[in-house]
One Martini backbone bead per residue (centre of mass of N, CA, C, O) as a GRO file, in nm:
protein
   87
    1UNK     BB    1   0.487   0.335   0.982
    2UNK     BB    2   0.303   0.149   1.109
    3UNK     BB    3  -0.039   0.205   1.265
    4UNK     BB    4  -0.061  -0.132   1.312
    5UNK     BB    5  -0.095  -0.497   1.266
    6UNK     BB    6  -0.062  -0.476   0.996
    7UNK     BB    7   0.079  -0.647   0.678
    8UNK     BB    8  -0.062  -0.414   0.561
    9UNK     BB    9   0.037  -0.076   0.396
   10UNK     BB   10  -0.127   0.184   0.273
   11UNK     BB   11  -0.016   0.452   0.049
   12UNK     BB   12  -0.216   0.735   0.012
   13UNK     BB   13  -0.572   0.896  -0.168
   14UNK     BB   14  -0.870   1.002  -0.190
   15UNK     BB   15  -0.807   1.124  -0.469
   16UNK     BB   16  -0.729   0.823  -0.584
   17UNK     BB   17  -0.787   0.581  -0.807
   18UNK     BB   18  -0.565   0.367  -0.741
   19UNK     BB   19  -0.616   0.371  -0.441
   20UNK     BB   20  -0.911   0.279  -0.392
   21UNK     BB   21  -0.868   0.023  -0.605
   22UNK     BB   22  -0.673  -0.124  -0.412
   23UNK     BB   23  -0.883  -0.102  -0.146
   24UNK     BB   24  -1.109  -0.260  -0.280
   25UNK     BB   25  -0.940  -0.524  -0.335
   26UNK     BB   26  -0.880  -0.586  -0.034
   27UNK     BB   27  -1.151  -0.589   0.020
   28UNK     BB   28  -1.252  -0.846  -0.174
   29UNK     BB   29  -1.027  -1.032  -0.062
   30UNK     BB   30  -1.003  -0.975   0.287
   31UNK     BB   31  -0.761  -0.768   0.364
   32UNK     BB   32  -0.572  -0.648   0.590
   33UNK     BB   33  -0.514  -0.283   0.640
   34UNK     BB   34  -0.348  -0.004   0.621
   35UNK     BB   35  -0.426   0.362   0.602
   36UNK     BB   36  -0.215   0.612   0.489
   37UNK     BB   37  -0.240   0.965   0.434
   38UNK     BB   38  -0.005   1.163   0.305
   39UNK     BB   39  -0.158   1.428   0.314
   40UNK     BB   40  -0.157   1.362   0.651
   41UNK     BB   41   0.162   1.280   0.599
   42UNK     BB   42   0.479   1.374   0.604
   43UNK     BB   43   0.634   1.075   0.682
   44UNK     BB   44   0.492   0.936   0.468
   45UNK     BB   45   0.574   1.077   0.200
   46UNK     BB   46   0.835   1.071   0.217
   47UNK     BB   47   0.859   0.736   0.239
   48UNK     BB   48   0.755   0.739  -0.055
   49UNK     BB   49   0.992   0.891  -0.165
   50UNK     BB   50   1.226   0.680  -0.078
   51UNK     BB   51   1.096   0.428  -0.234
   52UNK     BB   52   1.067   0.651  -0.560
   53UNK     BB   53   1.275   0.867  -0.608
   54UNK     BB   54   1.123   1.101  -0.540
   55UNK     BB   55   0.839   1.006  -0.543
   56UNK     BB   56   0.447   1.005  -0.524
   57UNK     BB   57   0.318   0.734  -0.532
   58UNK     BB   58   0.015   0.576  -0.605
   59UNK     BB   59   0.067   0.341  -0.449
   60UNK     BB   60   0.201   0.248  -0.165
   61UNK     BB   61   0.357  -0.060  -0.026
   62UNK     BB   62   0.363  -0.234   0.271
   63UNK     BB   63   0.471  -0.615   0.293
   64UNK     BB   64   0.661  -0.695   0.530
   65UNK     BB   65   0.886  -0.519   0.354
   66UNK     BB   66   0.758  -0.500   0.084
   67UNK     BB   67   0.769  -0.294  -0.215
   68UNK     BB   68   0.488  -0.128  -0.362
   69UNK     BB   69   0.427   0.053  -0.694
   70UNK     BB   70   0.173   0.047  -0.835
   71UNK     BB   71   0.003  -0.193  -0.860
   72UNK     BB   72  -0.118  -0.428  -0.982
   73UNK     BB   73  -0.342  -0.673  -0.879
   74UNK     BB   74  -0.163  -0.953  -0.972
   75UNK     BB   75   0.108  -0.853  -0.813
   76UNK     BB   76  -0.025  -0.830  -0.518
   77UNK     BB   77  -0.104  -1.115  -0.523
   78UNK     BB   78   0.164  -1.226  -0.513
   79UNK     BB   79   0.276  -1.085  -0.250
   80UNK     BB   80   0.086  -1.234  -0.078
   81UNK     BB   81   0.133  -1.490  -0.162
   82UNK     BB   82   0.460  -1.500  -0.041
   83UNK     BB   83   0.390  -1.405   0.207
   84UNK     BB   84   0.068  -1.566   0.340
   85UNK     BB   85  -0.218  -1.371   0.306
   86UNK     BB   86  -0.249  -1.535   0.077
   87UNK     BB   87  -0.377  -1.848  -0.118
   0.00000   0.00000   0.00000
């Protein structure tokens, strides 16, 4: 589902608060990341759909292959740590 060659995609909606938040942080981090809007893309909502057993979670991230669903901020940054993509 990945958009471009970014290690972090994030699936979210431009009116959604979480998501907004999550693309925020990820931009004062420094993190480069694809987003795509669930809103306009029917395959992606399904994968986000199935990655969070039928919900329609936001944001939904996939980070190298881990999927985040709705993380708070010191989750994302632990899970960026971990693929090696934040120090």
């Amino acid at each position: 589902m990945q958009q471009g060659n970014e290690r972090v995609v994030v699936y979210g909606a431009d009116w959604c608060g979480v998501t907004t938040g999550t693309l925020r942080h990820l931009d004062q981090i420094g993190v480069p990341y694809d987003y795509v809007d669930v809103d306009q893309d029917a395959a992606a909502s399904q994968w986000v759909k199935d990655q969070n057993k039928g919900k329609e979670l936001k944001p939904t991230l996939d980070i190298e292959g881990e999927v985040l669903s709705a993380p708070r901020d010191y989750m994302l940054d632990d899970a960026l740590k971990r693929h090696g993509i934040l120090a």
